[in-house]
N, CA, C and O of each residue as an XYZ file, in Angstrom:
488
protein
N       9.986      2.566    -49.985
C      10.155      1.835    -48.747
C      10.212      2.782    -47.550
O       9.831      2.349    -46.462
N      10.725      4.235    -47.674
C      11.056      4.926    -46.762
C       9.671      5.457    -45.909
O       9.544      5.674    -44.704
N       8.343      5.621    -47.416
C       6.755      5.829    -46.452
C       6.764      4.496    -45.178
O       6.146      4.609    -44.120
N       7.540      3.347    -45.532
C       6.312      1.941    -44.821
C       7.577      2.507    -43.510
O       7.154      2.479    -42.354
N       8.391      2.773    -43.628
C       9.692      2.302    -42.220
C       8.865      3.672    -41.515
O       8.850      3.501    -40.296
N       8.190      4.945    -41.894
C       7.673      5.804    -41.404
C       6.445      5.504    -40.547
O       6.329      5.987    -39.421
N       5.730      4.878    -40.973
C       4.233      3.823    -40.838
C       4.331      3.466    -39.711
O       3.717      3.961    -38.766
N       5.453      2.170    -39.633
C       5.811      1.527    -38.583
C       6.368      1.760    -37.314
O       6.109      1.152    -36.275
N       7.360      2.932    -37.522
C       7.908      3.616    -36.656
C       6.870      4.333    -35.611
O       6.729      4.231    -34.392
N       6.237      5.066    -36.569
C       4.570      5.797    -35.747
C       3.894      4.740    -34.992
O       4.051      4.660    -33.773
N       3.282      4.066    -35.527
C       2.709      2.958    -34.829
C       3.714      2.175    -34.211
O       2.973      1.271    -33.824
N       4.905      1.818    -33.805
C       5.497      1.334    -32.600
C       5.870      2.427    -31.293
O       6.088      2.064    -30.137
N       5.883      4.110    -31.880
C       5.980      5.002    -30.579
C       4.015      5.268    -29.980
O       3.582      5.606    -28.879
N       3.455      5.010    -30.967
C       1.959      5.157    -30.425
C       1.893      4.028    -29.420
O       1.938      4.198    -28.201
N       1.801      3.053    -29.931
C       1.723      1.897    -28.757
C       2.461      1.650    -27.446
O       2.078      1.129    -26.398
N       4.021      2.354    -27.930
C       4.476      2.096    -26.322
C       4.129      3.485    -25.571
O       4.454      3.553    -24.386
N       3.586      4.437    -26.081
C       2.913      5.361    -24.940
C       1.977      5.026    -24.150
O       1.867      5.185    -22.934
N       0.867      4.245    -25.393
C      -0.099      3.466    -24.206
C       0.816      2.540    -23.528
O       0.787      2.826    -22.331
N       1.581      1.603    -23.738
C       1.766      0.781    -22.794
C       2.197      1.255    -21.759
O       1.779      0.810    -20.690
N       3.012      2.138    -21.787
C       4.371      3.136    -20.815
C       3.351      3.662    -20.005
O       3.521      3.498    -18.797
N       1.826      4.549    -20.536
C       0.920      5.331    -20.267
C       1.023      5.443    -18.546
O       1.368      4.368    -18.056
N       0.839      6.314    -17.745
C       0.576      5.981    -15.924
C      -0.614      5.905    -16.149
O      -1.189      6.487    -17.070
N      -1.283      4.943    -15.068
C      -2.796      5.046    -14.986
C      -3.347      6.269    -14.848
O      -2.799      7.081    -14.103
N      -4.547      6.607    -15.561
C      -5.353      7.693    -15.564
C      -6.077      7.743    -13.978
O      -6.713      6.797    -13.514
N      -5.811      9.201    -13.176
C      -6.246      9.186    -12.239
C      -8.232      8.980    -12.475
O      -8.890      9.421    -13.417
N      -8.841      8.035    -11.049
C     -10.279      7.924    -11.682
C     -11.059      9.393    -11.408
O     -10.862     10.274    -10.572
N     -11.708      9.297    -12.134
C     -12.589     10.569    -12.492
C     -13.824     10.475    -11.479
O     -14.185      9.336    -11.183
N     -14.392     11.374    -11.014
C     -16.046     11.320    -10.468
C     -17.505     10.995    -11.574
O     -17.143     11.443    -12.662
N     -18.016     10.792    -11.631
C     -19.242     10.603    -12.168
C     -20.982     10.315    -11.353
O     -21.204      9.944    -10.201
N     -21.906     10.625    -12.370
C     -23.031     10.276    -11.730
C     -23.784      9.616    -12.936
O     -23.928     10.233    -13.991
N     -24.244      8.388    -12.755
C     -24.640      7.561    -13.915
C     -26.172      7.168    -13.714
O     -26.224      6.612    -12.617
N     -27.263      7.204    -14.205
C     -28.547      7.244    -14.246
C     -29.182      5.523    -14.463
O     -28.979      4.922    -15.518
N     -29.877      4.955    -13.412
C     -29.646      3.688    -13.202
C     -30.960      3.518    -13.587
O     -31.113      2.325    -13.849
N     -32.021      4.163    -13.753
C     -33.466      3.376    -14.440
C     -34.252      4.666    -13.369
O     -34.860      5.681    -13.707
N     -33.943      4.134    -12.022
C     -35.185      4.351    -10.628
C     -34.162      5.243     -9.880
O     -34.266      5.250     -8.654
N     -33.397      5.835    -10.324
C     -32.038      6.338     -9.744
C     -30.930      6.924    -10.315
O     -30.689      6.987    -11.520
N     -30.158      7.420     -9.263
C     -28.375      7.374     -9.675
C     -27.602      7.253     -8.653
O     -27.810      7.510     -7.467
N     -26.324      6.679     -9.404
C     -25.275      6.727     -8.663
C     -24.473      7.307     -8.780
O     -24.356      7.771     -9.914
N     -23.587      7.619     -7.943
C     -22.744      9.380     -7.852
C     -21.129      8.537     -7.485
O     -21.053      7.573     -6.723
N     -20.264      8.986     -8.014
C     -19.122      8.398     -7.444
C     -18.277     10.347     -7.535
O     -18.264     11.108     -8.503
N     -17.675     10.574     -6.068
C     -17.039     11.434     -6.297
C     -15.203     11.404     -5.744
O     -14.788     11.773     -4.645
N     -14.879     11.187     -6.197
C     -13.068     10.830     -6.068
C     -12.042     11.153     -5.195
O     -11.059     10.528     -4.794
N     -12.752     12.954     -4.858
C     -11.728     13.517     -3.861
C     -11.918     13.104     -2.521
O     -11.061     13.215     -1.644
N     -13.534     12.422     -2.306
C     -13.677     12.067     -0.955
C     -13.421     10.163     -1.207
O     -13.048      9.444     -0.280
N     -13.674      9.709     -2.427
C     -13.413      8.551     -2.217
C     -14.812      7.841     -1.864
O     -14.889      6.655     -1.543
N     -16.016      8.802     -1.973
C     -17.268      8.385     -2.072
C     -18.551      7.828     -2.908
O     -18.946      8.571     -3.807
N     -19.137      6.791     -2.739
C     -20.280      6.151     -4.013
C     -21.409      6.638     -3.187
O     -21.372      6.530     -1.961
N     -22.388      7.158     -3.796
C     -23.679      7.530     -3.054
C     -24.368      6.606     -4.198
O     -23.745      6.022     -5.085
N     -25.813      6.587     -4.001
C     -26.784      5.598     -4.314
C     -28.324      6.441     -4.120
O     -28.660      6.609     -2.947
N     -28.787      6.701     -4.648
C     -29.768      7.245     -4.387
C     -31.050      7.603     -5.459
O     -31.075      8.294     -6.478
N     -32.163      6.764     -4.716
C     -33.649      6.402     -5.646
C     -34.569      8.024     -6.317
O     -34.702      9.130     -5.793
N     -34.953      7.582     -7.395
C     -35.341      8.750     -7.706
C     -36.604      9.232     -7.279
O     -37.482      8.444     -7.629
N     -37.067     10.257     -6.635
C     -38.045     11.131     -5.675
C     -39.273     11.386     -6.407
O     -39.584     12.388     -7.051
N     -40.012     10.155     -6.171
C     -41.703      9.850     -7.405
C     -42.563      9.744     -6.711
O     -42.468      9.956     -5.502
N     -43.690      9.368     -7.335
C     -44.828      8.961     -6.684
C     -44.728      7.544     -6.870
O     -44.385      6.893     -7.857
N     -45.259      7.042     -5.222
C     -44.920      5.767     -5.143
C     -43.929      5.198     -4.597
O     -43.316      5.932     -3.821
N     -43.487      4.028     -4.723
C     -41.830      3.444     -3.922
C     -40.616      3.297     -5.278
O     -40.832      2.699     -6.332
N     -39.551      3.892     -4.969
C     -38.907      3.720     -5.444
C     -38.033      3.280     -4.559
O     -38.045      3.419     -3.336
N     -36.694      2.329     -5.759
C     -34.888      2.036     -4.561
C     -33.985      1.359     -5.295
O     -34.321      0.502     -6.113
N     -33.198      1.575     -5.140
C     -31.870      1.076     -5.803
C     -30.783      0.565     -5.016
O     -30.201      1.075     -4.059
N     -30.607     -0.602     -5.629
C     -29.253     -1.285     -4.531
C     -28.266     -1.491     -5.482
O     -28.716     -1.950     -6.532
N     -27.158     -1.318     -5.462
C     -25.673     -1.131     -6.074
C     -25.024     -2.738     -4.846
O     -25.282     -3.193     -3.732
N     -24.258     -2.982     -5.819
C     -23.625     -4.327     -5.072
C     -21.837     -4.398     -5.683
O     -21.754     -4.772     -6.852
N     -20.880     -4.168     -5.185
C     -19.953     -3.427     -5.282
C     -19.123     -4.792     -5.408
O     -19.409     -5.588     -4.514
N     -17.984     -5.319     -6.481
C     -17.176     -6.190     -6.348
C     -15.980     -5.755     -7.100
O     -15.961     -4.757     -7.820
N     -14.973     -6.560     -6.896
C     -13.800     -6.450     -7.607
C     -13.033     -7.587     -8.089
O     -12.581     -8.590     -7.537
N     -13.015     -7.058     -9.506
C     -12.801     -8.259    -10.601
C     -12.153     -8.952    -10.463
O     -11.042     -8.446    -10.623
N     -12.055    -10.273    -10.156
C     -10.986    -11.286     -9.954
C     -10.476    -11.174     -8.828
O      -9.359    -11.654     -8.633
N     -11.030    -10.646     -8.014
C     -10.612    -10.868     -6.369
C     -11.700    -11.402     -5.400
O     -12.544    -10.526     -5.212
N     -12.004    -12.731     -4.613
C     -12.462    -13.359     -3.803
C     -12.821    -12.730     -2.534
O     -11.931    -12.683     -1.685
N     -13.947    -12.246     -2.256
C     -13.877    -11.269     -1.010
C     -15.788    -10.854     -1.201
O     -16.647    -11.122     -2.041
N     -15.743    -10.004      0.236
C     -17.394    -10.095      0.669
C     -17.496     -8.943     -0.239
O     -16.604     -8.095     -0.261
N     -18.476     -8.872     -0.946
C     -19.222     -7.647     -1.711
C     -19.976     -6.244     -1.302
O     -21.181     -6.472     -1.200
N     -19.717     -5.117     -1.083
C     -19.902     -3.630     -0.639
C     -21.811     -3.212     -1.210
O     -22.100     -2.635     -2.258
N     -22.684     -3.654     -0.287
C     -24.113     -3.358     -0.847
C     -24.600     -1.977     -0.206
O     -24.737     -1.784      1.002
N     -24.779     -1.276     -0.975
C     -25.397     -0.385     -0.854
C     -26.670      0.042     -1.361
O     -26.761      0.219     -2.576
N     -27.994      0.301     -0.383
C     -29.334      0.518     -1.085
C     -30.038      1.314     -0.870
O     -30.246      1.331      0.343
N     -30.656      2.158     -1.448
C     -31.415      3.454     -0.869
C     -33.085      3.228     -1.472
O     -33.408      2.556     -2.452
N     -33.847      3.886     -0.700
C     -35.155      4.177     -1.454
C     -35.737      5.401     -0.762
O     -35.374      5.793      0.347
N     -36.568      5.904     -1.432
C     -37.171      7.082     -1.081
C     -38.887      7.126     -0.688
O     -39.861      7.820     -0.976
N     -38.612      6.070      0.047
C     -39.735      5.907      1.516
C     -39.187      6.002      2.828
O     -39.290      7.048      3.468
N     -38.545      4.874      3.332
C     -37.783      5.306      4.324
C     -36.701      6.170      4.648
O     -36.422      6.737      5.704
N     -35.852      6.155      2.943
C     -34.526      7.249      3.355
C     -34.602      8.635      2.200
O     -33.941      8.721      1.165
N     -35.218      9.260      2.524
C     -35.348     10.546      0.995
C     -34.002     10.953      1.123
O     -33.478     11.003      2.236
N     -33.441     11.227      0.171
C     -32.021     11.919      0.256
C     -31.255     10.370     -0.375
O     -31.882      9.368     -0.719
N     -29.875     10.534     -0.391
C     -28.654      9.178     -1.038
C     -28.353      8.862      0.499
O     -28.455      9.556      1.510
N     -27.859      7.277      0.237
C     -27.033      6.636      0.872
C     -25.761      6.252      0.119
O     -25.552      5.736     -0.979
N     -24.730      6.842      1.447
C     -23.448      6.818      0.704
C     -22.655      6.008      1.531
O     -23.061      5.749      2.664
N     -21.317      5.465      1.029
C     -19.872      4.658      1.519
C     -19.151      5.195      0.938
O     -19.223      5.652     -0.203
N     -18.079      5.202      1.935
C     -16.723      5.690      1.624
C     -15.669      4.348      1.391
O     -15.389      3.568      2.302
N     -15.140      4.237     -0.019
C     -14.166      3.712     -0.521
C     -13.120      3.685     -0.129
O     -12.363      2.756     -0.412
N     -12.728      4.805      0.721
C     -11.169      4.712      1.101
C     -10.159      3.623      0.996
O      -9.201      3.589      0.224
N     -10.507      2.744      1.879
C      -9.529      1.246      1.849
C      -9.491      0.587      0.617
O      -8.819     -0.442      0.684
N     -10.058      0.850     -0.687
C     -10.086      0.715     -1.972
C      -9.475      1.530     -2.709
O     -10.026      1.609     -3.807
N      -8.651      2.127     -2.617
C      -7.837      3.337     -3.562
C      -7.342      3.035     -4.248
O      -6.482      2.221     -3.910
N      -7.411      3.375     -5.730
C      -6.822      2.911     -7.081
C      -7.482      1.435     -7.224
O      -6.564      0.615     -7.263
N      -8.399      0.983     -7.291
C      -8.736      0.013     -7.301
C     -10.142     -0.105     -8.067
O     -11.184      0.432     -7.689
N      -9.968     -1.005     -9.358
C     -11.260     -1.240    -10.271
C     -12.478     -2.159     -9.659
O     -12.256     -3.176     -9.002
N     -14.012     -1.589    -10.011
C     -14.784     -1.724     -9.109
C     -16.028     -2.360    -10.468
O     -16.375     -1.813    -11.515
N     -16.430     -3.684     -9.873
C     -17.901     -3.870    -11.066
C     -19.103     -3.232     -9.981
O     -19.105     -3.470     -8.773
N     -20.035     -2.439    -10.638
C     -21.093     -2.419     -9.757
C     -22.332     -3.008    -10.636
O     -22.811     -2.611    -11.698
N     -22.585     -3.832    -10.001
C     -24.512     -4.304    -10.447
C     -25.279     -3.477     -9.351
O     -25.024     -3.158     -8.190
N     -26.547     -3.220    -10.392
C     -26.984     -2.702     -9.624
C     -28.578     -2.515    -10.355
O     -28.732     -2.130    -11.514
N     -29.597     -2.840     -9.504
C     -30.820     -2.704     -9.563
C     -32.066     -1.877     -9.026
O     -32.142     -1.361     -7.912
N     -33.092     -1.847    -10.094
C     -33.676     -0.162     -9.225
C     -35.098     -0.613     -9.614
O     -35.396     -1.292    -10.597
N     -36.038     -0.047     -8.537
C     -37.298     -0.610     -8.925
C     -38.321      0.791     -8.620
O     -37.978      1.796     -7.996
N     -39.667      0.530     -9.257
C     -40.364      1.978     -8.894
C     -41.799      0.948     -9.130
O     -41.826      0.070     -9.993
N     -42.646      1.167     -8.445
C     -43.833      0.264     -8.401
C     -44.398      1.213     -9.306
O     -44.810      0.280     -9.995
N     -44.879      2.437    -10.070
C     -45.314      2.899    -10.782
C     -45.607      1.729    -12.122
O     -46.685      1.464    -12.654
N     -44.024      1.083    -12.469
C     -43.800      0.239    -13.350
C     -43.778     -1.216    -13.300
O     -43.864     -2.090    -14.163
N     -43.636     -1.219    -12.024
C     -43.776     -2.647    -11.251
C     -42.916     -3.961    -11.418
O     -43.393     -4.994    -10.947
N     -41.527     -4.018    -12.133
C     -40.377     -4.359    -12.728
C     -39.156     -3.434    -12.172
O     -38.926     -2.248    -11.936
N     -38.387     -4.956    -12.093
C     -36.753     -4.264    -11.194
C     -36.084     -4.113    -12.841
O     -36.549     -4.716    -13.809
N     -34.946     -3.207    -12.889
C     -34.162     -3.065    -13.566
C     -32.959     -3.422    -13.607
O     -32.622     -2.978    -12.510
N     -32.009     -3.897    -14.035
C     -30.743     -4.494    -13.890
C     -29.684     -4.137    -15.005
O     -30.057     -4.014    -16.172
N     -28.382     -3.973    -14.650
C     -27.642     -3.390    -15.120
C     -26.363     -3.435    -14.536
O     -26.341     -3.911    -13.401
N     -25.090     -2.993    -15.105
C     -23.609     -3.375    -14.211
C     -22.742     -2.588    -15.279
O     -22.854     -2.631    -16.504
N     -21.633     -1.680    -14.322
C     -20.627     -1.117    -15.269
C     -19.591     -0.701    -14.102
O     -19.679     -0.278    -12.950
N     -18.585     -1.034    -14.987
C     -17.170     -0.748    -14.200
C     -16.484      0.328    -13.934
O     -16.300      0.901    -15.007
N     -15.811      1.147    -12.725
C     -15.088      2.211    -12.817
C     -13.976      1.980    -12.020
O     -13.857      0.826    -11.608
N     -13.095      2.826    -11.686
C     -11.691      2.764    -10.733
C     -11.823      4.055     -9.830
O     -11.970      5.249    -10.090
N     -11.742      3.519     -8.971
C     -11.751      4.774     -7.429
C     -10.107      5.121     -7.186
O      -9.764      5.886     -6.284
């Protein structure tokens, strides 16, 4: 009996660490969107957006919401005809705060938009 009270014990201090856990500060990343990427970097509190540099038109628009909260949506879109280089926003007034982004990217090479959505915390 003394292995199972061992068992249990482990697995009730594992679980209340996660629960107890502080939120994990969010991390930066740059995630590869089809026709693009998007760049999130943390210390400035910035999402850049930016189409990948081809032959032809490329662009990507990111559409920024937050889960279960009622409110206007953060669009951001770049392409690399009119704007070579990223278009970026600053998050600030969003701090600590979980973010869905959809976001779609197109390149006439292929002639089809791409679509896609994944969540992070600023």
């Amino acid at each position: 009996m003394r292995p199972l009270r061992m068992i249990i014990t482990g697995v009730a201090a594992a679980t209340a660490s996660v629960v107890l856990a502080q939120p994990a500060l969010a991390a930066g990343f740059q995630r590869d969107v089809g026709d693009g990427i998007v760049r999130y970097a943390d210390p400035t509190d910035e999402l850049c957006v930016r189409a990948d540099d081809t032959t032809g038109t490329a662009w990507v628009e990111v559409t920024l919401t937050r889960p279960g909260v009622v409110g206007k949506p953060v669009v951001i879109r770049d392409d690399n005809v009119r704007h070579p280089g990223a278009t970026c926003a600053v998050l600030t007034a969003f701090e600590d705060t979980t973010f869905r982004a959809a976001y779609e990217s197109y390149w006439s090479g292929r002639g089809t938009v791409l679509r896609g959505a994944f969540q992070f915390g600023s």
